[in-house]
N, C-alpha and C positions, 0 to 999 in steps of 0.2 A: 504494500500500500504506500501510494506517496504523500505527501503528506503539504500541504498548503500550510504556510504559514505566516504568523503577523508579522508583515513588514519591520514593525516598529521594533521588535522583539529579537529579532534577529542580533547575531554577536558584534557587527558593526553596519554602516550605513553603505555600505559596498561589500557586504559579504558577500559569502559565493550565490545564494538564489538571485539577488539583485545583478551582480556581474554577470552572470550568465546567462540572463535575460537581458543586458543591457546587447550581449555578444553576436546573440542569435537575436534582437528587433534588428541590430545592425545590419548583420547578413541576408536578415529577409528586406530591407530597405534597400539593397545593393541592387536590387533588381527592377524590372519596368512594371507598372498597374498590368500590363493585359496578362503577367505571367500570373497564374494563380499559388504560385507558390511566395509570392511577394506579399508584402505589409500592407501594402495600399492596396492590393487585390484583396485579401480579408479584413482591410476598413470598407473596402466595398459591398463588401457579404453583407454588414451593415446597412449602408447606407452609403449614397454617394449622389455629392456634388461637384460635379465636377467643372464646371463655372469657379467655385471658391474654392478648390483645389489648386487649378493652375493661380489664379490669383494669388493664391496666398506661395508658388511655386513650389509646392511639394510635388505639383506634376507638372509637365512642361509639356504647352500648350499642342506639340507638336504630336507628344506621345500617343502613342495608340490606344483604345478603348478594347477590354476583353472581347473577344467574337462574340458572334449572337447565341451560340450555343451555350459557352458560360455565361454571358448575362442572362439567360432567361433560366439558366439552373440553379446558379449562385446569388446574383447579385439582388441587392435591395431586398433582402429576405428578412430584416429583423420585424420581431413580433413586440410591439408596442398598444396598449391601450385595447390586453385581450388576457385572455385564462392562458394561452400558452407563451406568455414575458417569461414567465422562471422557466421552462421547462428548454424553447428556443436557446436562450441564454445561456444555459448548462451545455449545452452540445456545441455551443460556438464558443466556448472556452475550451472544452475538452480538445475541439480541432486545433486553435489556436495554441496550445499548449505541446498539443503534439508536433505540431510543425517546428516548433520554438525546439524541441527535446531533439528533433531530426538535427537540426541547422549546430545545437552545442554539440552532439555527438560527432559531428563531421568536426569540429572545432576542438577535438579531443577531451572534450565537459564529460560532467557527470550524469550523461543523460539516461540515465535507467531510472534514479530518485529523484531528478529536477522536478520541481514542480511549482506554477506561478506562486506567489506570497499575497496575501489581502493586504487592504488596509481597513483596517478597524477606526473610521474618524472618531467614533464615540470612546475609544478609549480614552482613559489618563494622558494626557500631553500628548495625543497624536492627534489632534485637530490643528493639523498644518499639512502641508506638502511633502512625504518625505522627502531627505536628503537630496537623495541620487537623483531624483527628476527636477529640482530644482537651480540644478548648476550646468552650465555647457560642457566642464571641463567632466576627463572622464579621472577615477581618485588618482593616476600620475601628472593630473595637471594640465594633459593633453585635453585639446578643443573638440568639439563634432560629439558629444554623448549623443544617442539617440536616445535617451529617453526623455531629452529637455527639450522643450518645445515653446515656442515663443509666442504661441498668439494661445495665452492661460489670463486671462484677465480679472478674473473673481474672487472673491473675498479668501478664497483656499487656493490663491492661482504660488503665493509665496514664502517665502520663512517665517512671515508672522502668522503667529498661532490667531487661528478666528474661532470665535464660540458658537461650535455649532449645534449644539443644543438650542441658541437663541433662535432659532429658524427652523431646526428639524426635530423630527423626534423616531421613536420606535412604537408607539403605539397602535401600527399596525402590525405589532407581534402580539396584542388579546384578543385579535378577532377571530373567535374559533373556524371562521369558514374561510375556506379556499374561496369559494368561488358565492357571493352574495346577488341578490338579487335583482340589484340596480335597481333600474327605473327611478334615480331618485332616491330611493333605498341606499345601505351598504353596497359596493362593487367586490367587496370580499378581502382575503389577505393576498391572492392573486390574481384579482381580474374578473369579470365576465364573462359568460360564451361567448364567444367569436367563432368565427372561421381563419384563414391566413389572413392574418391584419396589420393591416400599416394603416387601418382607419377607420376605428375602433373609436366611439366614443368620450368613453372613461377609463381610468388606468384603476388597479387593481391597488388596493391599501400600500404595499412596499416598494410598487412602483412609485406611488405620487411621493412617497416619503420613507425613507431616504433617498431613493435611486434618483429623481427629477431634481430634488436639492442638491445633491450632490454634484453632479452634472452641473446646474449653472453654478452654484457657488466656485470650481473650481474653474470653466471657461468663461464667464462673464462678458461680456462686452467692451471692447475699445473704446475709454471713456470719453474721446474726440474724431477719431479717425473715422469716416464714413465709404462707405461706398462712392466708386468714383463718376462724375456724370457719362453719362451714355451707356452704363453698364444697367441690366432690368433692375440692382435694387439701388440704384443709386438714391445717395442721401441718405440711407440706410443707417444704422451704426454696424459697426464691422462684430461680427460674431467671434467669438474663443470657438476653438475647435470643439471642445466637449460638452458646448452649450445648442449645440445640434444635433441629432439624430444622423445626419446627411457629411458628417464629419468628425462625429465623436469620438468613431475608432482609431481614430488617424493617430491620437494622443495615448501612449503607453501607459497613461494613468487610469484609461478607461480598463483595461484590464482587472489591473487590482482593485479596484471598485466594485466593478461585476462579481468579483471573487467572494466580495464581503456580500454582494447582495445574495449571493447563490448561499454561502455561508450562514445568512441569514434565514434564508429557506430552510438549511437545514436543521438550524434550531428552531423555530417554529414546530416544526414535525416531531424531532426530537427530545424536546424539556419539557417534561410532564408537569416540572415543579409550579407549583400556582393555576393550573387549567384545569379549573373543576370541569366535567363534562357532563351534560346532559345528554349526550349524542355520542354512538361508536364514530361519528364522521368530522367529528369537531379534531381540529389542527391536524387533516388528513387529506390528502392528495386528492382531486377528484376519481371517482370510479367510472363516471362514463365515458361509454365506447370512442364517442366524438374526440376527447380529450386524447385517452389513453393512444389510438390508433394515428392523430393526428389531421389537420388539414387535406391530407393524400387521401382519408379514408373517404375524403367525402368531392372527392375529384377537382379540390385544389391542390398549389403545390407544397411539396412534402420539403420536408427540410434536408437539408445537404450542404454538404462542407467538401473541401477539393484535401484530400491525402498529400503528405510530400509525394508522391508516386503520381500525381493527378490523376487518381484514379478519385471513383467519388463517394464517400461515406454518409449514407441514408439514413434519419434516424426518427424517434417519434418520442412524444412524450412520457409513454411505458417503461422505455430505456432510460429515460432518464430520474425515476424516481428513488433508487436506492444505490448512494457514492460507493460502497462494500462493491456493487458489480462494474464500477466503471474505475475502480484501482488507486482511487487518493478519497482520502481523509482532510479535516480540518484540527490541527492543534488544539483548539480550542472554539466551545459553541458557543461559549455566555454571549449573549446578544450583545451587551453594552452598558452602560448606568443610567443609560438612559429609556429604561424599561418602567414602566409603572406598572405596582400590582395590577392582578387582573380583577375587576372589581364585578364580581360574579352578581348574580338576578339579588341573592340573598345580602348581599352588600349592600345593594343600592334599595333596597327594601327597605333595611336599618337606618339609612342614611334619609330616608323619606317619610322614615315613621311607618309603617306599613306592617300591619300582623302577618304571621308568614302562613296563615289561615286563610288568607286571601286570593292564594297564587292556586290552584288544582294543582292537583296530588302528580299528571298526568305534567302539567308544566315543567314541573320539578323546580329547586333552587341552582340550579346548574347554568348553562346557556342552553334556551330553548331554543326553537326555529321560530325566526323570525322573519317569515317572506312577504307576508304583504308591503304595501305602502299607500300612502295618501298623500298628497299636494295641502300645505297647512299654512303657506304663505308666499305670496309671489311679488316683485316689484312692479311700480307699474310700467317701467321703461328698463330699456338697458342702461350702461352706465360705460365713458371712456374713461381710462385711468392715464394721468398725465402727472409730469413734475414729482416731486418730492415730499410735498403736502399731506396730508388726511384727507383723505375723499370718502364723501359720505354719502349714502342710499340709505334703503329703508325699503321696507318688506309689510306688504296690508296681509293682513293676519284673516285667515276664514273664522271666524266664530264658532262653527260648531266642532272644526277640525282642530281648531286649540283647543274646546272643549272636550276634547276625546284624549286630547294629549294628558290634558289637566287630569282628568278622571282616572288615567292609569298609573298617574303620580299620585294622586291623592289617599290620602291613608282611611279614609272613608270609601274607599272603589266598590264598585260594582261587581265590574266580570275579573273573572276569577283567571286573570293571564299575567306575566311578566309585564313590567313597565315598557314603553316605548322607547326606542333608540331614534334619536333625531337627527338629519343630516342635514347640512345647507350646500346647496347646489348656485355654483356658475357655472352659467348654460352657456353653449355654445361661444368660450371666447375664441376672440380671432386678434390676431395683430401679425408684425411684418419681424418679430423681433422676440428672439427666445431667449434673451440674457435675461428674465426681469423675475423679482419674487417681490412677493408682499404678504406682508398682516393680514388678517381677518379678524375685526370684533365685531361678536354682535349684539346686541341690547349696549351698549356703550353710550352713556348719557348725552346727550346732547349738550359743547361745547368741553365735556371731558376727553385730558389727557389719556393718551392709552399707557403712557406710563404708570405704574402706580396701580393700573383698573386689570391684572391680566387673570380675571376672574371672567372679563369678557371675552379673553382673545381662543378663538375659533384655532389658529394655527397660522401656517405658513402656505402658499400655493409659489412652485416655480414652475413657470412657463414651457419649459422643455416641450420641443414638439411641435409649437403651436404656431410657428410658421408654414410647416409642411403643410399641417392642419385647414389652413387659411387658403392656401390656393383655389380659387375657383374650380381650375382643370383637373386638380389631382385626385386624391381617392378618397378623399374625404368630401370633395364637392364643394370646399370651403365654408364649412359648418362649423370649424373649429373644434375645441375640447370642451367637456362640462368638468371641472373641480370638483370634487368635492370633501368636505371636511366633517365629520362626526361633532356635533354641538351637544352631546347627550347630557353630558357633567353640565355645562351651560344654564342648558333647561332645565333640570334638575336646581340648581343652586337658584335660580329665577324664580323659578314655581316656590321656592320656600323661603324665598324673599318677598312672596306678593308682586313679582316683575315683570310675571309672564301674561297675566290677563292685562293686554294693551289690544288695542285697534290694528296699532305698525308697530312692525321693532327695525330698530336702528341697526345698519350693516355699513363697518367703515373699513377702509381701506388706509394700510401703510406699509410706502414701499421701501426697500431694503437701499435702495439708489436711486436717483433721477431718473424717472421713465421718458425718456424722449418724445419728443411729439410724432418723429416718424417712426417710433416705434406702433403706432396704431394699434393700441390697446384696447378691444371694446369687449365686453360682457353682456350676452345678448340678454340673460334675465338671471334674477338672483331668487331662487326658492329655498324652502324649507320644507320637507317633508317627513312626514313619520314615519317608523319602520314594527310592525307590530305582527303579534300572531294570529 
């Protein structure tokens, strides 16, 4: 078994898994995009722009594009804003990894035990960059590292430690469902059905946080440099590589990222400690056929990865659910510090005042299923987000649909089920610009500080995506993404303040940096909706 390990942890900041990896990006960088044994040919498996490629000259304008046969087998294959983000993901590392193990053996390495390293942001003082990707030189001093890269723009792009707790968190590790309901509802800890998606509504609990934070925080955006006239996004602000989808792979830090996010999956599955269950299906992989057999099964395309041999390795979501058959291990599972208990039906019971006589025997105090949903408050307009400011909306409230919310919190209830889980929804955002994150408070008094109030704040949303999203032409039809963020704790602390029976509740907006005006940031509607059995 090989064994992945933390970055930070490691015996020095150029030990041998970093060097060896810095050996074999380099040797696969030696080569042209259309060979599929090259770097920029498996950031293409990705995604690929090749407009802001040659721009940015990691390709040169002149070079060739893979034939049509690899592009329609390989390229633009990743799975974004669907149920199979973890499972894709896992198989595009393993290839990735193997080709990396090919390229150090030819190099006389250690290629039988190499194996990529994570980064863990959430640990103890590693919410920074490590070392080695942060410096050109390689540790003799020599210039050309390939794993440092120049257009990292964001709050994680360099040696200063940023707090990233202040913007992300893990608690999309208590949601016992893989795959939730949507509509509105939960999207689950990974996503909703889909089919092969690059255009996919909503992203799955671990996608939108940490994976999307992660992403811009460390590619950001050029904080003057624009797109130049006569190019399609001219005016634009210039994107970090790993604050796109169409260029993320490009950056050797998306690797170790992935690692921690696949990592993350694993504990999820893995750590019993704290997951009451009501369900054998609760922090457990999907079962159905769709999933397990993959997009192929259903005569879209199937996932594939090019072998150093270019020969081509097929694989499906089945294969990818237990690390024991596919030959590496993680060091270590603990998700991070930044895990909150998991605050079970019977928790929030106590916390609500609630006799536990209330709940059916049949509900249990566990996590029950909770599939339905309802529509409980909607804006009347959309909303563009500009400048650096507090930007504020507000949400007209259904009456009878807060009244239901209210009645399931209430310690006098009625029907005899778990309380409701609450979500607030941005619907279809679009804009031209994926560097941007912001705040979300909701009920936040009018004229109040959100310093000080973070009893309001809803969470973080980064944009990742959301340009591809936006295109008229492309596969999403330019619909955009819908956000969204779990308010349950919110309503809850509302409802037993007396805060929640209002007419509107207040929905404000703060951004982490200056949102550009060409950044064309809109929000076509902001809801709230209930999630109940």
């Amino acid at each position: 078994m090989r064994k992945r390990q933390n970055v930070f942890e490691l015996e020095s900041d150029w030990a041998d898994p970093i060097l060896w990896y810095a050996r074999g990006v380099k040797a696969m960088k030696a080569r042209k995009l259309e060979d599929p044994t090259s770097w920029n040919f498996y950031a293409a498996i990705h995604g690929i722009w090749r407009g802001l490629w040659d721009f940015y000259q990691i390709t040169d304008s002149g070079d060739a594009d893979p034939n049509a046969s690899d592009t329609s087998t390989y390229l633009d294959q990743c799975q974004h804003q669907s149920w199979y983000f973890l499972p894709w993901h896992r198989g595009y590392l393993l290839a990735l990894e193997n080709m990396l193990r090919h390229e150090i053996e030819l190099l006389g390495g250690p290629s039988n035990n190499w194996a990529l390293p994570y980064w863990s942001y959430f640990g103890s003082n590693q919410d920074v960059l490590p070392p080695a990707f942060r410096t050109s030189d390689w540790p003799d001093g020599i210039g050309n590292n390939p794993l440092f890269v120049v257009q990292r723009w964001g709050q994680l792009s360099g040696s200063t430690p940023f707090d990233v707790s202040s913007q992300t968190n893990l608690n999309a590790m208590q949601d016992p469902e893989f795959t939730g309901p949507g509509g509105g509802g939960s999207a689950g800890f990974g996503g909703v059905e889909t089919g092969f998606s690059w255009s996919g509504d909503e992203s799955g609990g671990i996608e939108s946080d940490p994976h999307n934070m992660i992403h811009v925080l460390v590619g950001g955006g050029h904080p003057t440099l624009v797109f130049p006239p006569g190019s399609p996004q001219a005016g634009r602000p210039l994107p970090g590589l790993m604050s796109n989808p169409l260029s993320a792979a490009l950056d050797p830090i998306f690797y170790l990222h992935h690692c921690n996010i696949d990592r993350l999956w694993e504990s999820w599955n893995k750590f019993p400690a704290g997951k009451p269950s009501a369900s054998p299906t609760d922090w457990q992989n999907p079962t159905e056929t769709k999933w397990l057999d993959g997009p192929a099964s259903t005569g879209e395309r199937e996932f594939a990865m090019p072998n150093p041999d270019k020969t081509k390795w097929a694989y499906t979501p089945a294969q990818m659910r237990e690390l024991a058959g596919l030959g590496y291990e993680y060091d270590d599972l603990t998700p991070g510090s930044e895990v909150e208990p998991i605050v079970t039906v019977a928790a929030r019971m106590e916390r609500l005042g609630i006799p536990r006589r209330s709940v059916a025997a049949t509900g249990g105090l566990g996590m029950p299923t909770q599939n339905k949903v309802e529509l409980v408050a909607a804006s009347d307009s959309g909303l563009s987000l500009v400048g650096s400011g507090i930007m504020r909306s507000s949400v007209r409230v259904e009456p009878n649909a807060r009244a239901r919310v209210s009645q399931s919190l209430s310690a006098n209830r009625i029907v005899p089920t778990a309380p409701d889980r609450v979500f607030l929804n941005l619907e279809n955002v679009t804009g031209l610009h994926d560097a941007v994150i912001f705040q979300v408070y909701v009920g936040l008094p009018e004229g109040a500080e959100p310093s000080g109030n973070k009893k309001y704040l809803a969470g973080s949303v980064a944009l990742f995506g959301v340009s591809q999203a936006s295109v008229p032409a492309g596969k999403h039809s330019g619909n955009g993404i819908t956000y969204k963020l779990e308010i349950t704790d919110i309503v809850d602390k509302m409802h037993l303040d007396g805060e929640f029976d209002v007419a509107r509740l207040p929905v404000s907006f703060v951004p982490l940096e200056n949102i550009p005006n060409a950044a064309d940031i809109k929000i076509g509607r902001i809801s709230i909706y209930r999630q109940f059995e």
